[in-house]
N, C-alpha and C positions, 0 to 999 in steps of 0.2 A: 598406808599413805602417811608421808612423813607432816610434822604439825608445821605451820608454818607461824612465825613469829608474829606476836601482836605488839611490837614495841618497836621504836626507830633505834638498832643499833648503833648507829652514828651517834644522835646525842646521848645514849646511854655511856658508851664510849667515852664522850666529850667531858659528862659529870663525872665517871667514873676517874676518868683524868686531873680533871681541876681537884677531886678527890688525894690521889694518889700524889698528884705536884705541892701541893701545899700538907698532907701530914706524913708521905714516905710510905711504903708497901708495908712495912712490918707495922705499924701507928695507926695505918686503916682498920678499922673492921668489919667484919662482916655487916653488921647493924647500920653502920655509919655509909657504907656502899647501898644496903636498902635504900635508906634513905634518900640519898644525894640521888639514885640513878629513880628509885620509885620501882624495883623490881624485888624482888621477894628472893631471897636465899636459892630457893629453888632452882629457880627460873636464870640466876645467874650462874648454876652451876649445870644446868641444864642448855645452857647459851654459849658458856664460854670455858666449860669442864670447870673451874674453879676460881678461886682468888685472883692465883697466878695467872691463867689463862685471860682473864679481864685485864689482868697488868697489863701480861703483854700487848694484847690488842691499843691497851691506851698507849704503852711507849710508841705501837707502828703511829696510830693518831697523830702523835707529838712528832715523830721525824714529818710524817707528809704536811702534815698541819703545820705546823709552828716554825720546825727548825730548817727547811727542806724552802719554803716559800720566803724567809729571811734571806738565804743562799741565794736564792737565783738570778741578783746580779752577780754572783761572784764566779757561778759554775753555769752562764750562758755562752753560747758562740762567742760574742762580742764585748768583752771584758773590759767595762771603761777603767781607768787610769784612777779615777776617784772612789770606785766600787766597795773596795775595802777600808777605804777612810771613812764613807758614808756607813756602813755597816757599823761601824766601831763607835759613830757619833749615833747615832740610834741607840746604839745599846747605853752609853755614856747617859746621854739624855732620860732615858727610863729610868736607867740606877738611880739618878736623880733624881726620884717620883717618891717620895715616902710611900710605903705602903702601896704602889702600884700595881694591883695583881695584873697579870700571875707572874711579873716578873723579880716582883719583888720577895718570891719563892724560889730564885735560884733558875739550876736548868733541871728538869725532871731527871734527867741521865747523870748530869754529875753527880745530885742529890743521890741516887742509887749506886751509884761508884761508890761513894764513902757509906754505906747502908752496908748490914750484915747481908743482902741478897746478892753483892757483888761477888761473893764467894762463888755461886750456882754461876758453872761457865758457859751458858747459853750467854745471861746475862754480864758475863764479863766480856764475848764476845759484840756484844752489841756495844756496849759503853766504845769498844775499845773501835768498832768500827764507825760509830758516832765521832770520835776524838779524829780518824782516821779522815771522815769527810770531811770535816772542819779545817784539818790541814793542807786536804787537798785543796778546796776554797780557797784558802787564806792564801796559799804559794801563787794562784791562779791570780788572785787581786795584788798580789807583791809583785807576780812577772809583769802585770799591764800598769802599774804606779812605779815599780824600778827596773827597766827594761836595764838601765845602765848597769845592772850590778850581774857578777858572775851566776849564771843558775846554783852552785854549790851554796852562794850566800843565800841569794833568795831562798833555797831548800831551807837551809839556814833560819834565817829568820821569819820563815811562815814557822817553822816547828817553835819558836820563841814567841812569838806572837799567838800560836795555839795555847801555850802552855799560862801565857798574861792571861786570857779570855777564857780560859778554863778555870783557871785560880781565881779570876773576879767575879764567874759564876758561883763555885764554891764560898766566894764570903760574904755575897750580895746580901746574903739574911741577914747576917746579922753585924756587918761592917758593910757599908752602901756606900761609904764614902771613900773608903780603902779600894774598894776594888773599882769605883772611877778611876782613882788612881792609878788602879794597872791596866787598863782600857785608856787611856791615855798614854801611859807608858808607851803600849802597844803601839798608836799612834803617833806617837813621837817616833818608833822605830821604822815604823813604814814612809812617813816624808823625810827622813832626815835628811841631808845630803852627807856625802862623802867624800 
């Protein structure tokens, strides 16, 4: 009879995360996951096969949880017109929070983009279909805010507008004010007229 679990994987997951967001997979350690999740070496490698295997579990956490429920005016049926400005001023807004966890940690995936694990191409493929949704969002908030512009631009400029909100995730650490600035950019390029 197989043993069943005496811990809530959800928040084990969730510490293990806010773990893994704020010092990086290879910066975690073993000792440091005891701790934060309250489970014993064992028991994490007996739950989730290892290190990696908790990662991964936390990165799925982070798309459902976090990155996935941000989205969901942008990738509903009913795409408002402001869906994607309001997304951009949210984000704007937090960058502006000194020390705001956990976003003042970047994005868990970009973080790992630029991380030595980006090499391992499971994890490259995840980053890369992370950036992949994001785009698809961002076009989807471009065609209901600039119906008037050719789809070729809008493809256009959702992939410009990924690449601004990508770049201000990467420098939120440690320039917060830099990367408003290109979340604004972003915004600037999604009302502009033409």
């Amino acid at each position: 009879m197989a043993r069943t679990l005496a811990f809530d994987s959800t928040a084990v997951i969730k510490k293990a995360r806010s773990l893994f967001w704020s010092r990086g997979f290879e910066a975690a350690s073993i000792p440091e996951l005891e701790s934060a999740t309250g489970l014993s070496r064992s028991s994490i490698y007996n739950s989730f096969g290892s290190k990696r295997g908790l990662f991964d579990a936390a990165v799925q956490s982070y798309l459902d949880e976090i990155v996935r429920p941000r989205l969901e005016p942008l990738i509903s049926d009913d795409v408002s017109p402001q869906a994607l400005t309001e997304y951009l001023d949210g984000l704007i807004s937090v960058f502006g929070q000194p020390k705001a966890l956990p976003t003042s940690n970047g994005c868990l995936l970009i973080n790992t983009a630029n991380s030595p694990l980006s090499a391992d191409s499971h994890v490259s493929q995840v980053v890369q279909a992370y950036r992949e949704e994001l785009e698809t969002a961002f076009g989807r908030g471009i065609s209901a805010a600039r119906s008037d512009l050719d789809p070729t631009v809008q493809q256009r400029l959702a992939s410009t507008v990924t690449g601004l909100v990508v770049a201000a995730f990467a420098l939120v650490r440690i320039a917060p004010a830099q990367a408003r600035t290109l979340l604004e950019d972003a915004k600037t390029l999604v009302i502009c007229e033409h």
